[in-house]
C-alpha positions in Angstrom: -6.7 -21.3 5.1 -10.5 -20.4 5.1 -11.8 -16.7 5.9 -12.9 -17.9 9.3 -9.5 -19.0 10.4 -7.9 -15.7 9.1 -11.2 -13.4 10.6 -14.6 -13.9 12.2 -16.2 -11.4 11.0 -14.2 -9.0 7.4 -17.9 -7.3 7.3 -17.7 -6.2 11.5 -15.9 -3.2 13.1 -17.3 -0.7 10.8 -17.6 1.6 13.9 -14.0 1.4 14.4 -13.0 1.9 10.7 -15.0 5.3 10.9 -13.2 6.7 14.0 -10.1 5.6 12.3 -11.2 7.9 9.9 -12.3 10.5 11.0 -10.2 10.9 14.1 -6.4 9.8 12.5 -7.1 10.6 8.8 -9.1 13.2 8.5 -7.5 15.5 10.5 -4.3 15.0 9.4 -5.1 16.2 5.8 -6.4 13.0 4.1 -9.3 14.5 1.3 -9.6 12.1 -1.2 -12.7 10.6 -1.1 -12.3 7.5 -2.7 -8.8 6.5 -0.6 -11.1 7.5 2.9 -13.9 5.2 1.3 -11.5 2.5 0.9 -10.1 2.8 4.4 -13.5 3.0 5.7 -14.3 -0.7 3.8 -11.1 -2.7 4.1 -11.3 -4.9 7.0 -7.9 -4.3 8.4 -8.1 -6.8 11.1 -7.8 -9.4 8.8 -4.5 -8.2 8.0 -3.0 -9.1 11.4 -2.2 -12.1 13.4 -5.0 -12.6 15.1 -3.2 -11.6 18.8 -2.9 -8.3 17.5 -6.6 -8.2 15.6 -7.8 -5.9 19.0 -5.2 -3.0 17.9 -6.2 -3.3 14.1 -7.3 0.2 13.8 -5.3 1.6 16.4 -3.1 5.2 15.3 0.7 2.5 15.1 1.6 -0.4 12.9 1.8 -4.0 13.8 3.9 -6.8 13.9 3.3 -9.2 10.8 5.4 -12.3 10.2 8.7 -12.7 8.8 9.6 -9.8 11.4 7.8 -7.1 8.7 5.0 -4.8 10.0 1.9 -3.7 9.2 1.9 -0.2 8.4 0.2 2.4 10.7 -3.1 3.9 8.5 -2.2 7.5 8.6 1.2 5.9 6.1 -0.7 3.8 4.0 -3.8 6.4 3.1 -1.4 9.4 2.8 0.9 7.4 0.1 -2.5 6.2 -1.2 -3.8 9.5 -1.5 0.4 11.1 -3.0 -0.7 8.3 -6.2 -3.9 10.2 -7.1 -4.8 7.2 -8.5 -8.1 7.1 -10.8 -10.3 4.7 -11.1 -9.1 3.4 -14.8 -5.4 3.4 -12.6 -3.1 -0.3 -13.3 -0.8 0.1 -10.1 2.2 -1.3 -9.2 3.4 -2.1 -5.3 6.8 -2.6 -4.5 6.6 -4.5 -1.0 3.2 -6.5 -0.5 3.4 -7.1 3.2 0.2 -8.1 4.7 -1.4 -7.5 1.6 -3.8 -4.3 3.2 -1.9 -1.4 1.5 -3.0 -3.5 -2.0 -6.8 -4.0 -0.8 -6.7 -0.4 -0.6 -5.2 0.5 -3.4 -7.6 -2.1 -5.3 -10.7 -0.6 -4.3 -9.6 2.7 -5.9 -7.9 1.7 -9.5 -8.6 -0.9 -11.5 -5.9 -3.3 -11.6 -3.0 -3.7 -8.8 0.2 -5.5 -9.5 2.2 -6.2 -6.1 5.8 -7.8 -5.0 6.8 -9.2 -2.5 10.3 -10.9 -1.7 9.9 -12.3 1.2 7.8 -15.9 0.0 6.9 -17.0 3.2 4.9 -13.3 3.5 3.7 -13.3 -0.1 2.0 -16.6 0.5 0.3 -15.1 3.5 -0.7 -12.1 1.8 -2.2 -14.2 -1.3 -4.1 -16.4 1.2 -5.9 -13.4 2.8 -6.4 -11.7 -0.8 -8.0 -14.7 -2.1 -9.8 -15.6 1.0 -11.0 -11.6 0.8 -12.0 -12.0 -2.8 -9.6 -9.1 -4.4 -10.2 -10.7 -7.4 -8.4 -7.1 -9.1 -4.3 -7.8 -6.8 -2.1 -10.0 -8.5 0.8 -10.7 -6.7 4.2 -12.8 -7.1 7.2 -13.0 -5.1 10.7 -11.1 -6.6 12.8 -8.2 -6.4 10.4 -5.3 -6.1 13.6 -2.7 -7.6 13.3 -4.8 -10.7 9.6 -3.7 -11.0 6.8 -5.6 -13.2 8.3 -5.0 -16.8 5.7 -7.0 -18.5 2.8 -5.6 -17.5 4.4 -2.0 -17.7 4.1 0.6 -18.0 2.1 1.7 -14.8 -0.1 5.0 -14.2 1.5 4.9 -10.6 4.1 3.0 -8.6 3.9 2.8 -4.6 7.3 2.0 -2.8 6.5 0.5 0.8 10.2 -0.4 2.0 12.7 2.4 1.9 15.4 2.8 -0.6 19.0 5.0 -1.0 17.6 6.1 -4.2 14.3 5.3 -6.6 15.4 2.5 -8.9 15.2 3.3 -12.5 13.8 0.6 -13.5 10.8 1.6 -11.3 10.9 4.9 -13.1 11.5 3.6 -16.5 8.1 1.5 -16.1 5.7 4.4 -15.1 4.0 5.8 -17.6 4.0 9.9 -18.6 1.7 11.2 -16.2 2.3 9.2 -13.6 3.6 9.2 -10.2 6.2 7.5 -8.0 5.2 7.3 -4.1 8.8 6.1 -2.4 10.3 6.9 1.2 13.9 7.6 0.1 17.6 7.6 2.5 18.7 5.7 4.9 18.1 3.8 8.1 17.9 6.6 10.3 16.6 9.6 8.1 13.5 8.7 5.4 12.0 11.7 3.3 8.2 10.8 1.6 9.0 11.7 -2.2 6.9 11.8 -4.9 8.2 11.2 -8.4 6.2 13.1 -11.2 7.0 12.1 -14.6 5.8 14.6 -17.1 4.1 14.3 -20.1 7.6 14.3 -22.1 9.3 11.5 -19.9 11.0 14.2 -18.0 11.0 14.0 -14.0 10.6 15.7 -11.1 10.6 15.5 -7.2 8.0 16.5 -4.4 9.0 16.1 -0.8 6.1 15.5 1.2 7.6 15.0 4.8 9.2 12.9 6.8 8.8 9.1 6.5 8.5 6.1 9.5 7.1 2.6 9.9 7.2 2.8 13.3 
């Protein structure tokens, strides 16, 4: 698949990625300057089918294939933002998607490491990462609870799909310091948490709100 056939134009719509910005991020708390950078840069129209390129930076998420969705922007730059990723950051996503949540997250650490399990999706994703030239997103499809072990540990760890519980294998690969970003219960009731481990291995939990894909 060339860049053409996935999006006209990755370099167009700049206007729009600004009033995303400043009119769904901004005022909703989101400071970090190099997560609003990235949302201002990735092209998230070519994300999306193209039927649904028109609502790209619209305040919702999208259908994607393999009945998945693209998550609405407000989601994916306020768990960007719960990382505090620096620059020097290796990531690990749990749950690949479209593959925008990684372009973000690659344009403010150095390395991300992403799963995805469903392969018909992953391939998708890969196609529009290469096409993009994210030359820093590696990605492979598997079980995301199972995590990345050989490229562990992780400075942080960003959980897309909801879960009962974070797996420990997730926690056992992030590295003292680090942080967990994971919407945790069940189908019906999400909480955002944030998993700190401290310096001695030792953990503990931030609630940062309620949690939706829709």
């Amino acid at each position: 698949m060339s860049l053409s056939t996935i999006c006209a134009d990755p370099g167009s719509r700049a206007d729009e990625r600004e009033r995303m910005v400043k009119e769904q991020l901004i005022p909703r708390g989101i400071t970090n300057q190099a997560v609003l950078e990235s949302m201002l840069t990735v092209p998230r129209h070519c994300f999306v089918s193209k039927q649904f390129q028109a609502a790209a930076y619209d305040d919702c998420p999208l259908p994607i294939i393999a009945g998945q969705t693209i998550s609405q922007p407000y989601i994916v730059a306020l768990m960007a933002e719960a990382l505090k990723p620096a620059k020097t950051a290796k990531i690990l996503e749990i749950g690949t998607g479209s593959g925008y949540a990684a372009a973000v997250l690659s344009r403010v650490a150095t390395t991300v490491y992403t799963i995805e399990r469903h392969e018909v999706l992953a391939s998708d994703a890969q196609t529009r990462i290469k096409a993009l030239k994210y030359d820093n997103i590696h990605l492979r499809t598997g079980d995301g609870t199972k995590g990345w072990p050989e490229e562990a540990p992780f400075d942080g760890i960003l959980v897309s799909a909801g879960a009962p519980t974070i797996p420990q294998s997730l926690v056992d690969q992030l590295k003292p310091g680090g942080r967990i970003v994971i919407p945790v219960g069940d189908k019906i009731t999400q909480e955002l948490l944030i998993l700190h481990k401290n310096a001695d291995g030792k953990t503990t939990m931030e609630n940062i709100g309620e949690y939706s894909v829709a």
